[in-house]
C-alpha positions as CSV (number, residue, x, y, z in Angstrom):
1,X,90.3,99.7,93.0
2,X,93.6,98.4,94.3
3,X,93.7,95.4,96.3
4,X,95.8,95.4,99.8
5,X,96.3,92.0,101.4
6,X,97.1,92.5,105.4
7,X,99.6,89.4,106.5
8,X,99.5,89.7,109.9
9,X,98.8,87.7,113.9
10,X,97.3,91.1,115.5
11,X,93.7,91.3,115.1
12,X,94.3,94.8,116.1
13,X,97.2,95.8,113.8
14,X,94.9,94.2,110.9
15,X,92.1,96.4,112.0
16,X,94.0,99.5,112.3
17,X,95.6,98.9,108.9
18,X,92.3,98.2,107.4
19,X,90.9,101.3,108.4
20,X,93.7,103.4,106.8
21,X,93.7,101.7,103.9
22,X,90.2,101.7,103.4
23,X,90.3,105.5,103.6
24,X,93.0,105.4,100.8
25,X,90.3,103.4,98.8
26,X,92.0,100.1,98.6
27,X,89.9,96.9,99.0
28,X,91.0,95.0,101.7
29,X,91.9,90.8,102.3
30,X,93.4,89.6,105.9
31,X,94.9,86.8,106.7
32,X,96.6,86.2,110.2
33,X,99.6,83.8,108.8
34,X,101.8,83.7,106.1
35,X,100.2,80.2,105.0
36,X,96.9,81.6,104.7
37,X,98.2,84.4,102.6
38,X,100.1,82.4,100.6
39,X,96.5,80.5,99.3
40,X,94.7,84.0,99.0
41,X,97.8,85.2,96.5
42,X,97.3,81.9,94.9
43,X,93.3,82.6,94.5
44,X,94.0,86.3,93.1
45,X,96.9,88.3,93.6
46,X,97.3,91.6,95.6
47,X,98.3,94.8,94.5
48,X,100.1,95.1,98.0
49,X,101.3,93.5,100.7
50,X,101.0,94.8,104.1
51,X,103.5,91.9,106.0
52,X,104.6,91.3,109.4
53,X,107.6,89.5,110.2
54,X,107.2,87.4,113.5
55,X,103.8,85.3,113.0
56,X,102.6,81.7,113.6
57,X,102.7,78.7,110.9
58,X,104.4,80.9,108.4
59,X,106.4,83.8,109.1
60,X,106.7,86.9,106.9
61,X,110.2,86.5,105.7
62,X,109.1,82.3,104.3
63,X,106.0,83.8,103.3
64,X,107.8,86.5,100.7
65,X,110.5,84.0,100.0
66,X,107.7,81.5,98.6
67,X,105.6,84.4,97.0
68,X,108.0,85.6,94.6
69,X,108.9,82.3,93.0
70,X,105.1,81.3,92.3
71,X,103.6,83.3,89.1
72,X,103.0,86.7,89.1
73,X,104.2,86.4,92.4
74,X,107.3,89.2,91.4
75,X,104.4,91.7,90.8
76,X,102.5,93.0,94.4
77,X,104.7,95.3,96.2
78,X,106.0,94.3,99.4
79,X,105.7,96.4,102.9
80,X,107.1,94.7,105.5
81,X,105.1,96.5,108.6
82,X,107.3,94.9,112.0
83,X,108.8,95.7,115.0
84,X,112.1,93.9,114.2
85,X,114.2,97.1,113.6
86,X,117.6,95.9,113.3
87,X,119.5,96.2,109.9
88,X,120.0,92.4,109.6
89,X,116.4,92.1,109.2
90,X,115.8,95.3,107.4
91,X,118.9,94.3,104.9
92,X,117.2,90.6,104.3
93,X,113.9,91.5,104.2
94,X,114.6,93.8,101.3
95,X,117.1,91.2,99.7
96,X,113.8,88.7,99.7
97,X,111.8,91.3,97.5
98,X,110.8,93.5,99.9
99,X,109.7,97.0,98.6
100,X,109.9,99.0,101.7
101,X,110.0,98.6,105.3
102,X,107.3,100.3,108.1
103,X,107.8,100.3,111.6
104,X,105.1,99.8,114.1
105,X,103.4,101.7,115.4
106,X,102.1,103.2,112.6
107,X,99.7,105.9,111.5
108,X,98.1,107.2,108.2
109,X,100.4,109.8,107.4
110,X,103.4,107.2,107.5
111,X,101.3,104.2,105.5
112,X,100.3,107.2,103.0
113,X,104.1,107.9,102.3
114,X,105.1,104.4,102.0
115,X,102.3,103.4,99.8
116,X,103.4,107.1,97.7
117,X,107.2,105.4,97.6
118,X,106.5,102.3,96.2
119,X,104.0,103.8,93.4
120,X,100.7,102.6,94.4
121,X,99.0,105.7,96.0
């Protein structure tokens, strides 16, 4: 079973993520700031990352920064999932290691084709 971890403030975007990606049969971690994640990937590493941007303590863009220099840390593929639609942010999100970029709000049909771009449905 794959293992999805959801980086993000919203208790309701993590709940709404969880349930799609349940249905897609990924096991599911949450953590509500970057830092937290960070010591989850430490602990066992994701398959994917499911990342907001704008979040407390540690935002998405340190959080990535810091995951891909730490072993094994080049390995889970990165979806940003934000409202920040600008191309600055898109551009240096993906220039941080980002492997794709969601918009919310999102649904199932638009995580399923995301997660089907970046290999791991």
């Amino acid at each position: 079973m794959k293992h999805c971890l959801i980086v993000d403030d919203s208790a309701v975007i993590r709940k709404v993520a969880r349930r799609i990606l349940e249905e897609l049969a990924f096991e599911i971690a949450e953590a509500e700031n970057g830092e937290l994640a960070l010591s989850i990937c430490h602990s066992g590493m994701p398959d994917v990352v499911l990342l907001d941007w704008n979040m407390p303590v540690m935002d998405g863009y340190e959080f990535l920064t810091r995951l891909r220099q730490i072993p094994g840390g080049d390995k889970p593929k990165i979806l940003f999932c934000t409202t920040e639609n600008d191309i600055g942010h898109i551009t240096r999100a993906l220039q941080a290691g980002a492997d794709e970029y969601i918009m919310k709000p999102f649904d199932k049909d638009i995580m399923t084709a995301k997660l089907q771009e970046v290999g791991v449905v």
